[in-house]
C-alpha positions in Angstrom: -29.3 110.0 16.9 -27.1 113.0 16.3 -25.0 112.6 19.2 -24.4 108.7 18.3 -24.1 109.4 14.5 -20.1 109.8 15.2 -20.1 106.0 15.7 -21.8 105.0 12.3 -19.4 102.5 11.1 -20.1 100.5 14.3 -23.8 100.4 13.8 -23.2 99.5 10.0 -20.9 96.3 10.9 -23.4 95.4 13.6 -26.2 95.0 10.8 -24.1 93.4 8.5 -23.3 95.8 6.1 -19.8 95.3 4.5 -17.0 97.0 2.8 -18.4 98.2 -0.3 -22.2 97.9 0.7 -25.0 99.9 0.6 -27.3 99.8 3.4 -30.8 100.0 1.9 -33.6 100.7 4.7 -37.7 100.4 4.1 -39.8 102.0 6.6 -43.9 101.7 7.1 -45.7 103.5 10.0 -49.1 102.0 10.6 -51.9 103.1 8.0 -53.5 101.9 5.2 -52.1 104.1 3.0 -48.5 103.3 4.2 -45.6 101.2 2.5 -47.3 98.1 4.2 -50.7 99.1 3.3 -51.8 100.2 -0.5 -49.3 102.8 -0.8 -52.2 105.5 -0.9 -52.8 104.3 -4.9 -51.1 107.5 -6.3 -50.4 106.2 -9.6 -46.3 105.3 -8.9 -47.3 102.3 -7.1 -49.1 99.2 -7.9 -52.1 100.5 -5.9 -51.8 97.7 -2.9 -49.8 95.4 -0.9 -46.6 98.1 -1.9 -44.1 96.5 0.9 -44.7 92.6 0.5 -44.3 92.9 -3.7 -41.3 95.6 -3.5 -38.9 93.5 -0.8 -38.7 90.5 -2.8 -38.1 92.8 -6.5 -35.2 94.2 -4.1 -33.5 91.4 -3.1 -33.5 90.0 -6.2 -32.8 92.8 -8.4 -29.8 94.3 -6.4 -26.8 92.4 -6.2 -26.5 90.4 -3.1 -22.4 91.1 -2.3 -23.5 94.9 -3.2 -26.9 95.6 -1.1 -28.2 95.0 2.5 -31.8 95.0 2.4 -33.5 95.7 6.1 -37.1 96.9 7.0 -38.4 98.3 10.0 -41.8 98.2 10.6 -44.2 100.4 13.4 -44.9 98.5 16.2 -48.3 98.4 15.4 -47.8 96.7 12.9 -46.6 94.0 14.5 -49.1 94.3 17.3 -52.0 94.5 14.8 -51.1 91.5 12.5 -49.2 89.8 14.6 -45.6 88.2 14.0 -46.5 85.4 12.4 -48.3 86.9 9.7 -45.7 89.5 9.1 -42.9 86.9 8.6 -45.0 84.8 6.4 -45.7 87.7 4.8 -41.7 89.1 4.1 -40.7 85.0 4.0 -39.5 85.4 0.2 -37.4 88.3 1.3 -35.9 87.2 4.2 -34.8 84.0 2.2 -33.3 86.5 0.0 -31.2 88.5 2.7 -33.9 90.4 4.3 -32.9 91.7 7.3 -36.2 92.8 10.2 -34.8 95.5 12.7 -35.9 95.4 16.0 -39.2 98.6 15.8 -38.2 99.3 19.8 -34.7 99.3 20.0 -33.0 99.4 17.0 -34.7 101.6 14.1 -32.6 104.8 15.4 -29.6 103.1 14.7 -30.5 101.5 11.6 -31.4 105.3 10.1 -28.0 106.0 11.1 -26.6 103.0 8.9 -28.8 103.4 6.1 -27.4 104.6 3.0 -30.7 105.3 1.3 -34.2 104.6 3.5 -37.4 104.0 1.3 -40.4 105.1 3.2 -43.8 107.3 3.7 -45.1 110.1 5.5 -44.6 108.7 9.0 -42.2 110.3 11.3 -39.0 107.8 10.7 -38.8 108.9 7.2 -38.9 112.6 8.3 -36.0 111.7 11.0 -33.9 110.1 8.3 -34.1 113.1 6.3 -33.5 115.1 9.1 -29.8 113.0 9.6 -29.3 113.9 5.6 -29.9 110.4 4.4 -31.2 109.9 1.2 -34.6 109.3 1.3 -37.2 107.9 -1.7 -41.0 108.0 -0.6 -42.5 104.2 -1.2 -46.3 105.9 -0.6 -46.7 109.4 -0.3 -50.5 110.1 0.9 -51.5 114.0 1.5 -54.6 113.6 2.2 -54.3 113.1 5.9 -51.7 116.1 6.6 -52.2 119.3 7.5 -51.1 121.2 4.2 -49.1 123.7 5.9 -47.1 121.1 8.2 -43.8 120.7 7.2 -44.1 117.2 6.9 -46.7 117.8 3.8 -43.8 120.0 2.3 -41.2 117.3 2.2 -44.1 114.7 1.0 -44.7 116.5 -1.8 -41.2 117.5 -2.9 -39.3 114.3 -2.2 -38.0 112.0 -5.1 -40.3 109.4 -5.3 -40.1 105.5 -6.3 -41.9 104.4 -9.5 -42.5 100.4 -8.6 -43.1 99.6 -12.1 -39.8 100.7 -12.9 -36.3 98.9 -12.4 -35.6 99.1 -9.1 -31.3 99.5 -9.1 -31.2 102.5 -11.2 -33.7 104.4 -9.3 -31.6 103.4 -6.1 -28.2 103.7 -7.1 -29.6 108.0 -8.9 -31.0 109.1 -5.4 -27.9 108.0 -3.7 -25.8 109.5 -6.1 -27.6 112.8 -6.3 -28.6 113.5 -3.0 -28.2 116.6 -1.5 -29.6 117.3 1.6 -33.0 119.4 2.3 -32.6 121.5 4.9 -36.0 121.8 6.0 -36.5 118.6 7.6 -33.0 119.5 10.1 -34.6 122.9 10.7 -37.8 121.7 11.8 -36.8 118.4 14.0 -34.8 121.1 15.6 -33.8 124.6 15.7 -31.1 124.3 18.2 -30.1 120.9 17.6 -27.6 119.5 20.6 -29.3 120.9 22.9 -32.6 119.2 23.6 -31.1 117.3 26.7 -30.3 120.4 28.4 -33.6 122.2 27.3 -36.0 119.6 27.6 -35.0 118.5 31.2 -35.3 122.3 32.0 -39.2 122.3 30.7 -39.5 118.8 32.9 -38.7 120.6 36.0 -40.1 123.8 35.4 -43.5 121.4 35.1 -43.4 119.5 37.7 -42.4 123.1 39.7 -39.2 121.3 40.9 -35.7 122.3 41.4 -33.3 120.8 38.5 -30.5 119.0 39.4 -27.0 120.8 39.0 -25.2 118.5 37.3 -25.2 118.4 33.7 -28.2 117.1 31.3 -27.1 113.4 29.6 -28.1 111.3 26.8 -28.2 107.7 27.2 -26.1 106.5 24.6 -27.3 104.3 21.7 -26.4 101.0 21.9 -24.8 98.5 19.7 -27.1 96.2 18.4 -26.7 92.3 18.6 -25.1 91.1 15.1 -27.6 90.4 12.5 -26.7 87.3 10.0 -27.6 87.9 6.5 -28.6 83.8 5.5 -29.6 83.4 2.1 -31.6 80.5 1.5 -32.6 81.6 -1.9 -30.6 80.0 -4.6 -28.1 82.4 -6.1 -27.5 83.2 -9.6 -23.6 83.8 -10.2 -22.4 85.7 -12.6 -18.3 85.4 -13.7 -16.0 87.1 -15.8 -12.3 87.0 -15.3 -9.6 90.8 -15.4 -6.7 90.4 -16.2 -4.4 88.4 -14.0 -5.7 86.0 -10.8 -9.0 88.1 -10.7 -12.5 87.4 -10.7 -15.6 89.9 -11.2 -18.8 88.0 -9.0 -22.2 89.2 -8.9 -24.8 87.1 -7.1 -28.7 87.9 -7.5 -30.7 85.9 -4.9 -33.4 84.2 -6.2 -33.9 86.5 -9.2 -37.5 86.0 -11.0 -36.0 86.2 -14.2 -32.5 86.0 -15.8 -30.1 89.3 -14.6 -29.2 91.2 -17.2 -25.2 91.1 -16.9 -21.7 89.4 -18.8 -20.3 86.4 -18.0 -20.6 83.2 -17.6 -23.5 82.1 -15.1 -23.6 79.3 -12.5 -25.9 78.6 -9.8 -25.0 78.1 -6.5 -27.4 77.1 -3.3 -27.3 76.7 0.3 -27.7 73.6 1.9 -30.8 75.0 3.8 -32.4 75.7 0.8 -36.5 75.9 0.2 -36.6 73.9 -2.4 -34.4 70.7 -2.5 -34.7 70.2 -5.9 -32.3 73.3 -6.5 -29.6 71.3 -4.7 -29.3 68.4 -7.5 -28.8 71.5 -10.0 -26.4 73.6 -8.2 -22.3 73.8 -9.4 -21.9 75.1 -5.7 -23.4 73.8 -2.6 -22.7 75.6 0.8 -23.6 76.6 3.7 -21.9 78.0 7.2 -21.7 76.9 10.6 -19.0 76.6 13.4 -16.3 73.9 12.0 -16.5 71.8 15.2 -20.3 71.3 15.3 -20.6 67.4 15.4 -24.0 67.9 13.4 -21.5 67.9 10.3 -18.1 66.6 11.0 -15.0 68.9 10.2 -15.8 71.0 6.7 -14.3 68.6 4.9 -16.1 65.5 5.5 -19.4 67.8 5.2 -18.0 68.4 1.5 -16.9 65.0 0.5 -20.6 64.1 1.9 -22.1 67.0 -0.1 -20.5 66.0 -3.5 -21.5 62.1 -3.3 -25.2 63.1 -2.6 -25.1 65.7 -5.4 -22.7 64.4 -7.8 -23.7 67.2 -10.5 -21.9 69.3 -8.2 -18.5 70.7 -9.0 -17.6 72.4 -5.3 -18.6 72.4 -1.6 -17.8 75.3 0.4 -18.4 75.1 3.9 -18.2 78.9 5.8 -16.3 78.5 8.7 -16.3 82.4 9.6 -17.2 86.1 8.7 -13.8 85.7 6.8 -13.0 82.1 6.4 -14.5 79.0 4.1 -13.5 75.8 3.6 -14.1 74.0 -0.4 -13.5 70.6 -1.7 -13.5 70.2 -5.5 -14.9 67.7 -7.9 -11.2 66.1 -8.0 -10.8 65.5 -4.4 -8.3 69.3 -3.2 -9.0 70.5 0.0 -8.9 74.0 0.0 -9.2 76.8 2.4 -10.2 80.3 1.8 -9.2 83.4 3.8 -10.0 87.1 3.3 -7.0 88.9 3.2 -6.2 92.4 4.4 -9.0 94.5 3.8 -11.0 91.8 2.4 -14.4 91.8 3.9 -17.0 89.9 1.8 -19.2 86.6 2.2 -16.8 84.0 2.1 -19.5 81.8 -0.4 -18.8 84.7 -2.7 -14.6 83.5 -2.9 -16.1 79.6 -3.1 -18.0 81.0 -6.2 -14.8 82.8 -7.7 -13.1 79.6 -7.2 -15.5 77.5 -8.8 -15.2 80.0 -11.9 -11.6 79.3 -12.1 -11.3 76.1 -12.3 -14.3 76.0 -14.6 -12.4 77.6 -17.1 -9.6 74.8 -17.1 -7.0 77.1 -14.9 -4.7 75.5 -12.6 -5.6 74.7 -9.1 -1.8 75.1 -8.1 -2.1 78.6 -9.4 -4.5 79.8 -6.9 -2.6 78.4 -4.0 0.7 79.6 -5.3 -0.6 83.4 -5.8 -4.2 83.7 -4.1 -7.0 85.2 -6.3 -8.7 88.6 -6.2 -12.6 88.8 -5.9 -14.3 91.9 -7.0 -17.9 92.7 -5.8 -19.1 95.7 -7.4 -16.6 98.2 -7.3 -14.7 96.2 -4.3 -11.5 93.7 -4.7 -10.8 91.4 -2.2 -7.8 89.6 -1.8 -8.0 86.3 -0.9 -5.7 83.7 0.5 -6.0 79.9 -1.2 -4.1 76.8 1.0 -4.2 73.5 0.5 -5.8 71.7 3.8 -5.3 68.4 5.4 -8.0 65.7 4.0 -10.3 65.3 6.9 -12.6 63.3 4.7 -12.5 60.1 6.5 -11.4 61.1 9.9 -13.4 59.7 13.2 -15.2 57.1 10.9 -16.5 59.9 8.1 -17.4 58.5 4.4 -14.7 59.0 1.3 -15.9 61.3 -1.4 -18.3 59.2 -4.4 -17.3 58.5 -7.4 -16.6 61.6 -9.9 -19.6 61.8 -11.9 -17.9 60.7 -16.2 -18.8 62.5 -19.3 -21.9 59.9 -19.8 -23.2 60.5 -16.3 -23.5 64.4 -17.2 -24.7 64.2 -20.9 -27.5 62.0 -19.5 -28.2 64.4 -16.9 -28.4 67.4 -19.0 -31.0 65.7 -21.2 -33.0 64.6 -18.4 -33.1 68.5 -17.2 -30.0 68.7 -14.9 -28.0 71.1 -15.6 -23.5 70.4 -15.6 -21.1 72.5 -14.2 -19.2 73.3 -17.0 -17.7 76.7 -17.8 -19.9 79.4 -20.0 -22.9 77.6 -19.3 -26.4 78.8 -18.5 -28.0 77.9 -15.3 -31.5 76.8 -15.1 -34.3 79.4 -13.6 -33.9 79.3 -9.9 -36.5 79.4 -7.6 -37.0 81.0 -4.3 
């Protein structure tokens, strides 16, 4: 881990984490009194079932464009329960963003990435201290340490998290405010660097053979495969405009209750979506897939298709790339999004900045004329608008419904369907 720790960045993109983001990493080795199990019931928990009630508080209560929630779990864990039962457990989560690192191959390189790692008193928390990352103990049991192993020291002087508090704050301090123990570094290793050399030494001198003369290697970490962040959970969208072409998003994945927050709110939902019903409320519909896949015609047929089955909805955005969507309006415009330089956010997050715009009566030809500026957090992104060819009824494809009149959406609002109008309040979303 030290020697690949050079190559951060690289592990980071590979989990999904983008400019801006925090990686935020939960770790459980395999006891009762773990993060998976009861939390060892030391008053700052809720006394059981800590890990399945904490990962779905996360990925709600952190914004979605400014966290990356992943777990790793022991492999015991996944041995003793088996994966079915772990993934129905963490389901709610996963819908949310929740990202399940690979306990074999991966978990080194994820400690590497993490920006903060939520754990217990098993060894991967100890490592992730040891590599100076923040570290906030989930369950801290004693009772089944040695009192005098280092281990018990860092348990009981670590920050802790409260799970009855608000979860951001508590985050977003022991980020801010770490400083890294040196105990943890000391103890993993007192001549760190050199366990290749030293270790293959004590090998040979074992086995009472001669050591080979050429020098002792690591195997290098490797990259792990890309991991997708879907988010199935409807999103709650906050808005507020800066001044000039910029918009201030911040999405909560299926929150339980309202964020706290400014702004005007909107809901937006992917196609794949639990819960159908959400669809015939959302002001954005989306979802992502490669823009030749015959399963949905070119993005823009998919949108004109979208809007006549939902026509509540005011905009269609269909991801085409990491960097890349594709949107057709309520009116009929064709538009396509690009990140620009430096720009490196979910491309639903621009269709959501776009809707805003236009919600608020500002000109379409404004955004293709001078592009808009998305800000996640503390992160702009520039963003290119063009206008796109009409592909609606191309190779036999169906012409966009009728637009939905004044009547239609008074009568749909009393019925309990909610309008995408600007400065509006979206209904409660579900996960």
């Amino acid at each position: 881990m030290l020697a690949a720790h050079p190559y951060r960045e690289r592990f980071r993109r590979a989990f999904g984490v983008r400019r801006g983001q925090r990686l935020v990493l939960l770790n459980s080795t395999w006891s009762p009194q773990s993060l998976l199990g009861d939390g060892g019931g030391d008053g700052d928990g809720p006394g059981d079932d800590v890990l399945p009630s904490l990962l779905p508080r996360l990925t709600s209560e952190l914004p979605a464009d400014e966290y990356r929630i992943a777990a790793v779990l022991h492999p015991n864990i996944w041995h003793g329960h088996g994966p079915g039962q772990i993934r129905a457990w963490l389901d709610r989560a996963r819908r949310s963003g929740l990202a399940l690192i690979d306990p074999l191959e991966d978990w080194r390189q994820a400690l590497i990435a993490a920006d903060l790692v939520i754990g217990d008193h098993g060894s991967v928390t100890y490592y992730a201290a040891a590599l100076g990352a923040p570290v906030l103990l989930g369950a801290a049991p004693l009772d089944g340490l040695d009192p005098d192993a280092p281990i018990a020291d860092f348990i009981r002087t670590a920050p802790r998290l409260n799970a009855r508090s608000a979860l951001r704050s508590q985050v977003d301090a022991v980020i801010e405010s770490h400083v890294p123990q040196p105990g943890p570094m000391r103890f993993t290793s007192s001549v760190p660097g050199e366990a290749a050399v030293r270790l293959r030494r004590a090998f040979y001198e074992l086995m009472a053979a001669p050591e080979p003369s050429g020098p002792a290697l690591l195997e290098p970490l490797p990259l792990p495969a890309p991991e997708p962040a879907p988010r199935t959970a409807p999103l709650w969208v906050l808005t507020r405009f800066l001044a000039g072409p910029e918009v201030v998003v911040t999405r909560y994945a299926g929150p339980a209750r309202e964020p706290a927050g400014t702004g005007d709110a909107h809901l937006a939902v992917h196609e794949d979506t639990r819960d159908p019903g959400q669809l015939g409320l959302a002001d954005v519909v989306f979802r992502d897939g490669s823009p030749d896949d015959q399963r949905f015609g070119p993005p823009g047929r998919w949108a004109a298709e979208v809007l006549a089955r939902h026509p509540h909805c005011a905009l269609a955005a269909y991801v085409t790339g990491p960097a890349s969507c594709v949107v057709r309006t309520r009116d009929g415009a064709l538009l396509r999004l690009t990140a620009g330089a430096e720009a490196d956010a979910d491309p639903s997050v621009y269709a959501s900045a776009v809707h805003a715009w236009l919600a608020a009566g500002r000109a379409r030809a404004a955004l293709v004329a001078d592009g808009l500026t998305v800000r996640t957090g503390g992160t702009a992104h520039q963003v290119v608008v063009t206008a796109e060819a009409d592909d609606a009824t191309a190779s036999g494809g169906t012409r966009q419904g009728p637009r939905a009149t004044p009547a239609d959406r008074s009568t749909a609002h009393a019925s309990g369907a909610d309008t995408p109008r600007a400065g509006r309040r979206s209904p409660r979303t579900g996960s």
